[in-house]
VEXZANU-343475 format. One record per atom (N, C-alpha, C, O): x, y, z. Coordinates in steps of 0.05 Angstrom, whole numbers, padded with zeros to 5 digits, always signed. Each point is the difference from the previous one (the first is absolute). Example, Ala and Ser with C-alpha at 12.3 -4.5 7.8 and 13.67 -1.06 7.14 Angstrom:
+00264-00114+00156;-00018+00024+00000;+00018+00024+00000;+00021+00000+00013;-00028+00021-00027;+00016+00024+00001;-00015+00022+00014;+00010+00022+00004;
end
This chain:
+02024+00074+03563;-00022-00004+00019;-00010+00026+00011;+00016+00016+00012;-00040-00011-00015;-00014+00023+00009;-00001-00006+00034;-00003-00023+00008;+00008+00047+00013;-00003-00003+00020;-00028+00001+00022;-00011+00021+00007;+00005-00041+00001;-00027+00006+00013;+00004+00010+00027;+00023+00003+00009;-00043+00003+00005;-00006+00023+00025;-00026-00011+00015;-00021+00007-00011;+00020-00017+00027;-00034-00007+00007;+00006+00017+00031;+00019-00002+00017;-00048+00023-00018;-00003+00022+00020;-00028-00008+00010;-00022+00006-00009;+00029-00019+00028;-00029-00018+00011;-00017+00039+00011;-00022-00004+00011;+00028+00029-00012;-00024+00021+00013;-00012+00007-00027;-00020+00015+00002;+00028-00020-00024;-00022-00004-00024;-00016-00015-00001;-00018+00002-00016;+00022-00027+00038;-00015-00032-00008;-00036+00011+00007;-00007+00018+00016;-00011-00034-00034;-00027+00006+00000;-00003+00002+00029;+00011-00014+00016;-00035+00039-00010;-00018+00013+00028;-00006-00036+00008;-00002-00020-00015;-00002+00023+00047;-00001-00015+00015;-00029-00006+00004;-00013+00014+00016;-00001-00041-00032;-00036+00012-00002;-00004-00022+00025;-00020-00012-00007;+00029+00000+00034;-00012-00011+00018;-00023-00019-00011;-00001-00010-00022;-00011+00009+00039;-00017-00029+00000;-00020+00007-00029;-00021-00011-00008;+00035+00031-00004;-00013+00006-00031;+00006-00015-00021;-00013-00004-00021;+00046-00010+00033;+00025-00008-00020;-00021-00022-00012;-00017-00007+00017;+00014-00008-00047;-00008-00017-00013;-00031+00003+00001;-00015-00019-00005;+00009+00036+00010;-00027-00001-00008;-00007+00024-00017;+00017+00013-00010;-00048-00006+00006;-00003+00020-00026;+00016+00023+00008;+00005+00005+00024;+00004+00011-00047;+00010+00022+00000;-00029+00021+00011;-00002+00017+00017;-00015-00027-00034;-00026+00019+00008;-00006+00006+00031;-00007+00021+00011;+00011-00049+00000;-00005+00008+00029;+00020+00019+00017;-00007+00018+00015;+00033-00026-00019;+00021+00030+00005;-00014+00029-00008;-00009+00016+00016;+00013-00015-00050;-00007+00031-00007;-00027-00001+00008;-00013+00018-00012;-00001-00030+00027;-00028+00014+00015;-00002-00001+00024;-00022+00001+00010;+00046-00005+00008;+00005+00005+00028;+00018+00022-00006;-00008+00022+00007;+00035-00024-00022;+00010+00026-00001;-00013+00024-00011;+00009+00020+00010;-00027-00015-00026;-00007+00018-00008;-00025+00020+00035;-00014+00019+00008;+00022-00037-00005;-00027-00001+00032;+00021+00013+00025;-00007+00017+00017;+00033-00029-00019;+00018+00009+00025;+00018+00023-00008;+00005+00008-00023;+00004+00001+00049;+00015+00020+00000;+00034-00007-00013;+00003-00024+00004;+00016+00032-00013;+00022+00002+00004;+00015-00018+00011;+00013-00018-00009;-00019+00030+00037;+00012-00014+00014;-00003-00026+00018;+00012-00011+00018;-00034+00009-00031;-00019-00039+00018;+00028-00013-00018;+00008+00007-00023;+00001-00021+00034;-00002-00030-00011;-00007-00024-00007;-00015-00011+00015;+00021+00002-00033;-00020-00020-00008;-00015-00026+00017;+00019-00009+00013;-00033-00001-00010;-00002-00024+00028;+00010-00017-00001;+00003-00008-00024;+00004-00004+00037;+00025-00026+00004;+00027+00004-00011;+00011-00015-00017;+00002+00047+00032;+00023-00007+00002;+00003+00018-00033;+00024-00001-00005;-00033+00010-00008;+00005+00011-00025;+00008+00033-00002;-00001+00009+00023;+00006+00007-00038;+00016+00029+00001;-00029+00009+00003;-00022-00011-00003;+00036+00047+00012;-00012+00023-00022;+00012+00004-00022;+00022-00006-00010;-00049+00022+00002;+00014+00021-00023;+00016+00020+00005;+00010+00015-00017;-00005-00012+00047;+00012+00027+00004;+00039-00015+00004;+00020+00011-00008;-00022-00039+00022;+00015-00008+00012;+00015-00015-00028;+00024-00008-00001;-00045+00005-00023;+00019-00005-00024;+00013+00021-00007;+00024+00000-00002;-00038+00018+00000;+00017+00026-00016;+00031+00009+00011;+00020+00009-00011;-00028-00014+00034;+00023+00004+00009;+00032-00014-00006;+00023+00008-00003;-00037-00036+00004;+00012-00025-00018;+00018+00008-00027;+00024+00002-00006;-00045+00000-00006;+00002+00005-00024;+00014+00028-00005;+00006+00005-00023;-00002+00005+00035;+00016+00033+00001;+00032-00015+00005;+00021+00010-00008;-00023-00033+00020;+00026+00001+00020;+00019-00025-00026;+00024-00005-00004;-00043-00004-00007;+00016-00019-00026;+00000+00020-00017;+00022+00005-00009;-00045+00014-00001;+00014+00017-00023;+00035+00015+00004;+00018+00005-00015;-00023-00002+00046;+00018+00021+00007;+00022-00020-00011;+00014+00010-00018;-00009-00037+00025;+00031-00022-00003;-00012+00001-00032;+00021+00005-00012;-00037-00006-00003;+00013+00002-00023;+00012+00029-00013;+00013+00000-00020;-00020+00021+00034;+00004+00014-00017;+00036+00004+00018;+00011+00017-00014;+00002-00022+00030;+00021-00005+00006;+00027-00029-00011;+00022-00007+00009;-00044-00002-00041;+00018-00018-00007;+00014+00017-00028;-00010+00019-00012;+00037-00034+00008;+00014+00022-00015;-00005-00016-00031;+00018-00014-00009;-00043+00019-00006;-00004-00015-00024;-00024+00025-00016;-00019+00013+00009;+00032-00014-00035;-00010+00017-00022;-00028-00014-00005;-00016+00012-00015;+00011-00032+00023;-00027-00008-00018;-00010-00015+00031;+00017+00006+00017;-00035-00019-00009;-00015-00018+00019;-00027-00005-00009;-00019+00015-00004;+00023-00049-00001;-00031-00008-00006;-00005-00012+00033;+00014-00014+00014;-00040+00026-00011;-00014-00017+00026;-00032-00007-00007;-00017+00015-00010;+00014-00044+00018;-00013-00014+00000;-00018+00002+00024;+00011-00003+00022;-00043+00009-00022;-00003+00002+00023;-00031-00003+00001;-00009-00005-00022;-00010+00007+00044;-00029-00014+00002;-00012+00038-00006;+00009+00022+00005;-00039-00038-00019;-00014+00022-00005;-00002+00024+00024;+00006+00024-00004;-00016-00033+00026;-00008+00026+00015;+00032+00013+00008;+00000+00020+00014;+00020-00028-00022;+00019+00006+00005;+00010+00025-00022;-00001+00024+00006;+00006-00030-00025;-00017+00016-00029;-00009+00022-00001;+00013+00020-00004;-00046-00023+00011;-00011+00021-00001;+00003+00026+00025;-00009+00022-00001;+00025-00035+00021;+00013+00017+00017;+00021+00016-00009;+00001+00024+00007;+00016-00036-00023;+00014+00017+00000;+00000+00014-00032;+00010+00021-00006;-00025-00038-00015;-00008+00018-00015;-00013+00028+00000;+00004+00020-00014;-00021-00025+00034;-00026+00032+00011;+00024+00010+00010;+00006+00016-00017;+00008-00016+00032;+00016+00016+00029;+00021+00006-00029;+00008+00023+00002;-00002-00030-00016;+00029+00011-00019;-00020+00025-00013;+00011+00019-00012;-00037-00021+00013;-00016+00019-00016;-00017+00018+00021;-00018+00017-00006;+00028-00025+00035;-00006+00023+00022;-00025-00010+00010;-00013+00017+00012;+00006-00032-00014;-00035-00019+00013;+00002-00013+00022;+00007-00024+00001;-00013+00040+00021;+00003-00027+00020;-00025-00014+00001;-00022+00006-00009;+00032-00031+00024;-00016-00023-00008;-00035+00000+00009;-00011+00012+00019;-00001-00031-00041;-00037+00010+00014;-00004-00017+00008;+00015-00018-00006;-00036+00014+00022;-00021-00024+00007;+00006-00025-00010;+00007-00021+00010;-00013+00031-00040;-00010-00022-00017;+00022+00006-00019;-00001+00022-00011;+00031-00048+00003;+00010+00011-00022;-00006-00020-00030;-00004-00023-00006;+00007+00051-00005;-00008-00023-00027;+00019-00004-00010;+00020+00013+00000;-00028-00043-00015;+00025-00017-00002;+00015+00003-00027;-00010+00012-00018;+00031-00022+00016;+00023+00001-00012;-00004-00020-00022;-00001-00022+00011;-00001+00020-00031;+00002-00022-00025;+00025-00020+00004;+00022+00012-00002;-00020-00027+00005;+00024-00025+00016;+00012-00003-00032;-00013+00000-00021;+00045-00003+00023;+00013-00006-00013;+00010+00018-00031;+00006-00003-00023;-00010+00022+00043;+00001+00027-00025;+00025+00013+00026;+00002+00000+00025;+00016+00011-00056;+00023+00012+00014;-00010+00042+00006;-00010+00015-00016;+00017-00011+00038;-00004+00032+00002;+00034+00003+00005;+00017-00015+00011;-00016+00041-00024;+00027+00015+00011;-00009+00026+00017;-00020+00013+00000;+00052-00012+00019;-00006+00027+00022;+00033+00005+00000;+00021-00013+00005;-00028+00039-00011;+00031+00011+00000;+00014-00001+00018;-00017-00013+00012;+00037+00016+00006;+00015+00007+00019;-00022+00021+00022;-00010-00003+00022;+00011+00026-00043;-00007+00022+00023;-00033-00006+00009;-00012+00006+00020;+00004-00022-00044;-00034-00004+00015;-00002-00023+00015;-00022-00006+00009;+00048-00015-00002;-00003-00017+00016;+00008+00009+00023;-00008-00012+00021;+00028+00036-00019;+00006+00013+00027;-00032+00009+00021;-00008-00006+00022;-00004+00028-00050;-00010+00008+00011;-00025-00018+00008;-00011+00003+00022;+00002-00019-00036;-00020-00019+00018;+00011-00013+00022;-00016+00000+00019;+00039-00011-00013;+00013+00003+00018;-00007+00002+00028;-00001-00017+00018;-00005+00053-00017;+00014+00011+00006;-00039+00005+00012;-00010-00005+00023;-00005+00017-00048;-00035+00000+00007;-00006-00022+00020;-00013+00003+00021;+00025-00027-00028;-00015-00029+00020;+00010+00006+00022;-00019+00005+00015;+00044-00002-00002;+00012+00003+00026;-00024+00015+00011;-00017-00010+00015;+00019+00036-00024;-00017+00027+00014;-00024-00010+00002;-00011+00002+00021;-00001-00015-00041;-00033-00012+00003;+00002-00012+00025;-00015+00002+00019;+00039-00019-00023;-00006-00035+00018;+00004+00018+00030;+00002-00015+00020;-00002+00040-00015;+00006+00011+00028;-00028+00015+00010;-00006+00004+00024;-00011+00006-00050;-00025+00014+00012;-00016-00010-00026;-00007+00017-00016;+00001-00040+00013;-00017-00007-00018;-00028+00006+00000;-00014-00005+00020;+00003+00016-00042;-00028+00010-00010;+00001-00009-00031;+00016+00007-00018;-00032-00020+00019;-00014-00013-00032;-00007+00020-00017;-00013+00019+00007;+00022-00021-00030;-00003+00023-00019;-00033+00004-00012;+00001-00007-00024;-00022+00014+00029;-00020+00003-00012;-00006-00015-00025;+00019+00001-00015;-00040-00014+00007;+00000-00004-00031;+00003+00014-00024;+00012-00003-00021;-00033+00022+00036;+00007+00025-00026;+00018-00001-00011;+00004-00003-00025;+00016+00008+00050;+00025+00011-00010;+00032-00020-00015;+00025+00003+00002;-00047-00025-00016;+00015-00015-00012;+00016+00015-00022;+00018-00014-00008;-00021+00036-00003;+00018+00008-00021;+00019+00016+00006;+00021+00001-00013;-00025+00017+00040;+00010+00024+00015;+00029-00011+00013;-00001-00007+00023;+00022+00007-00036;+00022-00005+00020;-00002+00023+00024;-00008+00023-00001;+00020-00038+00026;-00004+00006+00029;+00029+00000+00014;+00011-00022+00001;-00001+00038+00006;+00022-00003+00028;-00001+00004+00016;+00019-00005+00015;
end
């Protein structure tokens, strides 16, 4: 029996009175707010995920296993896909192809890590441009 792990500060961003309705209407209020708004009715930031999400990478990378598959929601993904490749997070993220496996080594899951914490403390949105430009 393979051993499971459920780390509810990976669980999908908190979209408030967004939850069940279009995704479009989220990514066009978020692309509009700062960081650090949260979502209306009770829903995250982006700044207040990252931080999240820094704090479950951190417990996995403190589990003692040669391999870890994690299962997890898109914007969750492309967070820490960009941040293992030095991007902190933009406005607007583009999305992740669902149900496709990515790998992240050890040291590039530290270090996104490690980028989201520091973001989630003085968050500024990464420019568009500078979608190819890794950032720290």
């Amino acid at each position: 029996m393979v051993p499971t792990l459920v780390l509810p500060d990976l669980d999908e961003i908190g979209f408030g009175s967004f939850d069940g309705g279009p995704l479009a209407a989220y990514r066009a209020w978020a692309a509009a707010e700062s960081p650090t708004t949260s979502a209306p009715g009770g829903g995250e930031s982006r700044a207040a995920v990252a931080a999240r999400y820094a704090r479950g990478l951190r417990r996995l990378l403190e589990l003692d296993a040669e391999v870890v598959l994690l299962v997890g929601h898109a914007l969750f993904c492309r967070y820490v896909l960009d941040a293992a490749r030095g991007l902190v997070p933009a406005a607007r993220m583009a999305p992740v192809e669902h149900a496709v496996p990515y790998r992240v080594d050890v040291r590039s899951l530290a270090a996104a890590a490690e980028l989201l914490e520091r973001w989630s403390r003085a968050p500024r949105f990464r420019d568009p441009s500078d979608e190819g430009e890794p950032r720290r």
